[in-house]
LOLUM-407842 format. One line per 5 residues: number of its first residue (from 1); their letters; for each residue z, x, y of C-alpha. Coordinates in nm, 3 decimals. Layout:
N
NUM = a = Z:X:Y | ... $
//
This chain:
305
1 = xxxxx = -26.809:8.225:1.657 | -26.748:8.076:1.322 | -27.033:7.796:1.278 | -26.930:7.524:0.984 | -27.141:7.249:0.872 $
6 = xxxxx = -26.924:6.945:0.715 | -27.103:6.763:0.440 | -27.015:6.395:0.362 | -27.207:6.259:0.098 | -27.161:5.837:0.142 $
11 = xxxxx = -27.270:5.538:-0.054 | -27.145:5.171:0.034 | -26.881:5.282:0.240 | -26.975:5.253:0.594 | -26.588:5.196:0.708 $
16 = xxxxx = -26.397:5.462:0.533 | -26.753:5.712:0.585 | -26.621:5.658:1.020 | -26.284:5.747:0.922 | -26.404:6.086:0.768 $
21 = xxxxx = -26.605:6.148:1.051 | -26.272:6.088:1.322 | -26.083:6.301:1.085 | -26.325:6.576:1.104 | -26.342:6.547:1.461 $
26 = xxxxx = -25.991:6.552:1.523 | -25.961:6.871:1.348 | -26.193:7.065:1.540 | -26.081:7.386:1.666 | -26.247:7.560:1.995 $
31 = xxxxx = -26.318:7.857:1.776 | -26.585:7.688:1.574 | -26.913:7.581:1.610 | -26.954:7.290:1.388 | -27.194:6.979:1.260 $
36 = xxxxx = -27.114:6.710:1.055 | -27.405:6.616:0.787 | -27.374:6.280:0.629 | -27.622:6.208:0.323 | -27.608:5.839:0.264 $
41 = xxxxx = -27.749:5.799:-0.086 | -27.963:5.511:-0.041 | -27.628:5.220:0.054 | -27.713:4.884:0.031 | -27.448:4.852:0.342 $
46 = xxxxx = -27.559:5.006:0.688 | -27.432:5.284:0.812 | -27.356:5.271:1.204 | -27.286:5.624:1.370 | -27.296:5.445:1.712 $
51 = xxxxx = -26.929:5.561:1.811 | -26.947:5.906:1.735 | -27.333:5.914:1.980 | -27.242:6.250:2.165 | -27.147:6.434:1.859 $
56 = xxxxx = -27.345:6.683:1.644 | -27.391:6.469:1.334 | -27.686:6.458:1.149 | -27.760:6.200:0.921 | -27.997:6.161:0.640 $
61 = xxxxx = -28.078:5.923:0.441 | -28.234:5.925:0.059 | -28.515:5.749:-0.032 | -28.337:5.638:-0.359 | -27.987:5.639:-0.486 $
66 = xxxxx = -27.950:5.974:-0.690 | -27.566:6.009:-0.739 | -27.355:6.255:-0.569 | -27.478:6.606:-0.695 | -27.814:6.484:-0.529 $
71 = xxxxx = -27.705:6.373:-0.226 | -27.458:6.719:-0.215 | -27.755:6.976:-0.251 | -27.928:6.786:0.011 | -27.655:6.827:0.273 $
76 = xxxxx = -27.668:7.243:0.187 | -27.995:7.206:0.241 | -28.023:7.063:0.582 | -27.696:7.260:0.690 | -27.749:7.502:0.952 $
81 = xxxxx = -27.372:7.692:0.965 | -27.253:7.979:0.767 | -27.029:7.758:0.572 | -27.036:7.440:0.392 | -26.757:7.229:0.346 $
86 = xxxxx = -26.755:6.947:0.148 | -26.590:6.629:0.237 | -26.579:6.283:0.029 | -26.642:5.969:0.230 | -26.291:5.800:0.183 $
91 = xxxxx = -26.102:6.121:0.228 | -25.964:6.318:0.547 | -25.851:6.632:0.692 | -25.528:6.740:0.712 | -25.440:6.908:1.070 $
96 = xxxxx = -25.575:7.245:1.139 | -25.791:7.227:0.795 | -26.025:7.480:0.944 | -25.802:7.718:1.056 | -25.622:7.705:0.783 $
101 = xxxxx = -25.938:7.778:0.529 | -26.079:8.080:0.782 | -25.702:8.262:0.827 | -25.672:8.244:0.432 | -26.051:8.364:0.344 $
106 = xxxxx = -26.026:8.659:0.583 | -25.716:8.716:0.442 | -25.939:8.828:0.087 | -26.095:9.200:0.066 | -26.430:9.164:0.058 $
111 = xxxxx = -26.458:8.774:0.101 | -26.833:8.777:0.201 | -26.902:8.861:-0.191 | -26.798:8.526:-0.294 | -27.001:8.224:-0.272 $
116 = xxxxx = -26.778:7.908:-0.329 | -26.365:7.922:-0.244 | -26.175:7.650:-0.346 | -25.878:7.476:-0.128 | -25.623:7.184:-0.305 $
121 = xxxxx = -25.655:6.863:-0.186 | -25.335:6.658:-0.195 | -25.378:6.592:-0.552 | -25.484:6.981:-0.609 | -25.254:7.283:-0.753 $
126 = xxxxx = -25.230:7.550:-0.871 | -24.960:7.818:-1.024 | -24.834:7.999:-0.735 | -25.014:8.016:-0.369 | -25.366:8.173:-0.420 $
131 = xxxxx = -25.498:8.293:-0.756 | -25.859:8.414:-0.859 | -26.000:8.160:-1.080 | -26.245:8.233:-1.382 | -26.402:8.022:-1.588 $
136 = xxxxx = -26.158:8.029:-1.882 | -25.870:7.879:-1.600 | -26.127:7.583:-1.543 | -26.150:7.532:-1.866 | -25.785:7.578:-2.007 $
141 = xxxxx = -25.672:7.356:-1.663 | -25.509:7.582:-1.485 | -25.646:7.384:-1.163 | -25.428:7.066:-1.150 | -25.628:6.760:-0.945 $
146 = xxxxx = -25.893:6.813:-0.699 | -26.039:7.096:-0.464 | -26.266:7.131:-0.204 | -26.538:7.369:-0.206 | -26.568:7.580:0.047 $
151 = xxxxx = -26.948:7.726:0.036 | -27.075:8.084:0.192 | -27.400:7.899:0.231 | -27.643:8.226:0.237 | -27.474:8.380:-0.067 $
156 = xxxxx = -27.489:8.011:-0.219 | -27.850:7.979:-0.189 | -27.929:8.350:-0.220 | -27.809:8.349:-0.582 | -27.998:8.010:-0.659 $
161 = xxxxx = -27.716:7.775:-0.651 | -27.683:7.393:-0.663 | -27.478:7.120:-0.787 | -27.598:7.015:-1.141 | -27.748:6.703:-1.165 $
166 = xxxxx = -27.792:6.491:-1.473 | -28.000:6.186:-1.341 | -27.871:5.975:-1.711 | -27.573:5.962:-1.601 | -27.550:5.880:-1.257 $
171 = xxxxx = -27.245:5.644:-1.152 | -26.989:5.918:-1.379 | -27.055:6.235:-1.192 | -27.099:6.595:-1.312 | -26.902:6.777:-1.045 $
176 = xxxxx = -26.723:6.980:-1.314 | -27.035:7.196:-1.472 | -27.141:7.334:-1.143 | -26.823:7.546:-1.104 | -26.830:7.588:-1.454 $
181 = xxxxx = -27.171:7.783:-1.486 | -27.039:7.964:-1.120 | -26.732:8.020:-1.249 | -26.908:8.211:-1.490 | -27.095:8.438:-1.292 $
186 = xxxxx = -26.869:8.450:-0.985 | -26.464:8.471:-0.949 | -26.343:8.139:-0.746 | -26.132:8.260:-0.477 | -25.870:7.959:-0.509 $
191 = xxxxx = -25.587:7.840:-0.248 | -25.295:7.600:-0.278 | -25.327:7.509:0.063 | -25.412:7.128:0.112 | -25.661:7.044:0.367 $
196 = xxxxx = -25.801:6.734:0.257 | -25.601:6.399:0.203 | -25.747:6.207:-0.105 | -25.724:5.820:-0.015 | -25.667:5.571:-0.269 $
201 = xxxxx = -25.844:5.271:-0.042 | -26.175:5.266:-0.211 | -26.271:4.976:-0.358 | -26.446:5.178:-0.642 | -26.291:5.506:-0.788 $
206 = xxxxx = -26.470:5.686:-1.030 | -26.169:5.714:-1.228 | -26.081:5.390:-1.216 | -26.026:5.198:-1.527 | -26.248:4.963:-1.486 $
211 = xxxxx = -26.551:5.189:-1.348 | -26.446:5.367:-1.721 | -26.467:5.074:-1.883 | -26.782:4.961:-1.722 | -26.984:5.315:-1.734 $
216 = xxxxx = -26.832:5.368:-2.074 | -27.166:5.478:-2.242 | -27.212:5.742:-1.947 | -26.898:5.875:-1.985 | -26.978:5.926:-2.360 $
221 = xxxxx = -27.312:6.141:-2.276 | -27.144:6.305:-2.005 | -26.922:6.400:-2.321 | -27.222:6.508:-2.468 | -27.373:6.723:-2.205 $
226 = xxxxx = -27.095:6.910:-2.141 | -27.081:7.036:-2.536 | -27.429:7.120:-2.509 | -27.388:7.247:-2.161 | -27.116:7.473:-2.302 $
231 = xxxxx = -27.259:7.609:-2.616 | -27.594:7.699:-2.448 | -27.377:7.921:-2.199 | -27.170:8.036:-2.494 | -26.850:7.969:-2.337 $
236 = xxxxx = -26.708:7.820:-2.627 | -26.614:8.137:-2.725 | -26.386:8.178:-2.473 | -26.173:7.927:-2.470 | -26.210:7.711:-2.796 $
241 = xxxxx = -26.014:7.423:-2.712 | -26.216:7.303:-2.441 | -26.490:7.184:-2.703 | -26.265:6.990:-2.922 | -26.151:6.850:-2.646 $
246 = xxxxx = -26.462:6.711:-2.547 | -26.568:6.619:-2.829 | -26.232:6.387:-2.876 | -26.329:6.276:-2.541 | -26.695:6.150:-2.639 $
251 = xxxxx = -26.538:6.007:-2.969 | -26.296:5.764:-2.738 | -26.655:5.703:-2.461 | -26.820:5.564:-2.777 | -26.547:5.396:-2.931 $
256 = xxxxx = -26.462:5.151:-2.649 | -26.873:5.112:-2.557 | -26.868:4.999:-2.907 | -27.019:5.278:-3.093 | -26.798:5.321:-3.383 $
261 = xxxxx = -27.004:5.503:-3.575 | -27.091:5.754:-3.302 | -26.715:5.804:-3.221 | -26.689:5.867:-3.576 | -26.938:6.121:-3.591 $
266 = xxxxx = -26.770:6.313:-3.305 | -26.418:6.313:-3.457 | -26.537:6.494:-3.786 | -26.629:6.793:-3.579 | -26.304:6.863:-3.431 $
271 = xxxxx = -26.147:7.120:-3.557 | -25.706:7.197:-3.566 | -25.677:7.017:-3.243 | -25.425:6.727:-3.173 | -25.447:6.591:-3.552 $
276 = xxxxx = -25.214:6.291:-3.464 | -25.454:6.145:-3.191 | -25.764:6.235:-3.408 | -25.614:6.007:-3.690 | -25.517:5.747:-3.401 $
281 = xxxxx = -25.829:5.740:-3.265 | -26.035:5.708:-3.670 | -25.832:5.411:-3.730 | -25.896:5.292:-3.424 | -26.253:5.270:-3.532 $
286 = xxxxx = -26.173:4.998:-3.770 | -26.031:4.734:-3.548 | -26.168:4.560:-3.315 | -26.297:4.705:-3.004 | -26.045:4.518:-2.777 $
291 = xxxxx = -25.791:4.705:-2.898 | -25.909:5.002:-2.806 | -26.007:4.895:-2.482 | -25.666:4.793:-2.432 | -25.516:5.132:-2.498 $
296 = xxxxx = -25.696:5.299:-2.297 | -25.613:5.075:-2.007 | -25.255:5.172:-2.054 | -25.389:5.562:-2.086 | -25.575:5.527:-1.764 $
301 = xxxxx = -25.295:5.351:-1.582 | -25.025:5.638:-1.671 | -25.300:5.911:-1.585 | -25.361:5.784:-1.215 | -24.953:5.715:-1.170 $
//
């Protein structure tokens, strides 16, 4: 029998965290043997489980709030089954998620050699139905929204394996340079088929404009981090774009924090990419910050259409 371990890391959202958990539970399938694990990362709001009593949910709570990659590794840590599936608090399964993930990984030769597979969300996709994904197609986009991980726990830990955490910038998440160092090392087995429905209820996204707006400076080092992330794994060389790309990225961060001259600094590196937005964003620099802030707002609002 197939044992699964669901991991739902939670913060502040005791509501939406119980209508993860009856989504989960709705979805289960005789032919599994699987736990839910809930990390609450230190909420302020209680958590109460009381409904769900009889079921084989184990909770754990941190002793400070440490941001998501934290609370994630934690959850692979106290899993027991042979795989790891990750599941936001204000997001669901679709029906027959599981089977759906298990018929498609046995479907791959050799599927025990990969730790992490990745399934679309409803705001995932990709080109065509399945397609192996390297680190250049993380880089270059060719994944479209978000996926869920889907983690061959032993393999995961065998090979050392975490979520990257950056403590500075807790509040604007990291997600992004853990399955670009695996990506590196291993091929992602990657699916089109949705299993998770991303909500849109939360009172806080971290996309949001004004969680942008008001982690600004964060955003701006997590700009940062992933340039130095990138050239100490060398994978600037293959695929160029991505660090002009984040460099533009840090310029805008520290233009709307207020850091002019920082942004400035950041532009001058870029080299033959988008040469209309790099002379948008210089004069930008000039006027005052409200207008900035104002674009952007329009930017974000068209982005999360």
């Amino acid at each position: 029998m197939t044992s699964i371990s669901i991991v739902i890391p939670t913060y502040n959202r005791p509501l939406l965290l119980n209508r993860a958990i009856r989504s989960v539970l709705r979805r289960a399938e005789p032919d599994f043997q699987f736990e839910i694990v809930v990390i609450d990362d230190c909420s302020l709001e209680q958590i109460n489980l009381e409904e769900f009593k009889w079921e084989n949910i184990v909770l754990k709570r941190l002793i400070r709030n440490s941001g998501p990659q934290e609370a994630r590794n934690e959850g692979i840590y106290l899993a027991t089954g042979q795989w790891v599936i990750m599941l936001d608090d204000d997001d669901e399964f679709f029906e027959h998620s599981l089977n759906n993930v298990f018929e498609n990984i046995h479907k791959i030769e050799h599927f025990e050699q990969y730790p992490v597979f990745f399934f679309a969300t409803s705001k995932g996709s990709i080109e065509g139905d399945f397609k192996m994904i390297h680190v250049q197609d993380i880089m270059n986009e060719s994944l479209k929204g978000d996926f869920t991980p889907v983690i061959n726990r032993s393999l995961f830990v065998e090979h050392q394996l975490k979520y990257l955490d950056y403590p500075e910038i807790v509040g604007v998440g990291c997600e992004h340079l853990t399955w670009l160092y695996i990506s590196s090392k291993f091929q992602i087995p990657t699916f089109k088929h949705h299993i998770v429905k991303v909500n849109s209820d939360a009172p806080i996204r971290l996309t949001s404009y004004k969680n942008s707006l008001k982690n600004s400076l964060k955003f701006a080092l997590q700009q940062d981090i992933t340039i130095d992330f990138v050239k100490k794994y060398k994978l600037d060389k293959i695929y160029p774009p991505y660090l002009n790309k984040k460099y533009l990225g840090a310029a805008i961060y520290y233009l709307i924090s207020g850091k002019r001259y920082i942004s400035r600094r950041r532009l001058l590196v870029i080299e033959n990419y988008r040469p209309l937005i790099i002379k948008i964003v210089s004069f930008m620099t000039y006027l005052p910050i409200s207008f900035s802030k104002f674009f952007f707002r329009i930017y974000k609002m068209r982005l999360t259409k």
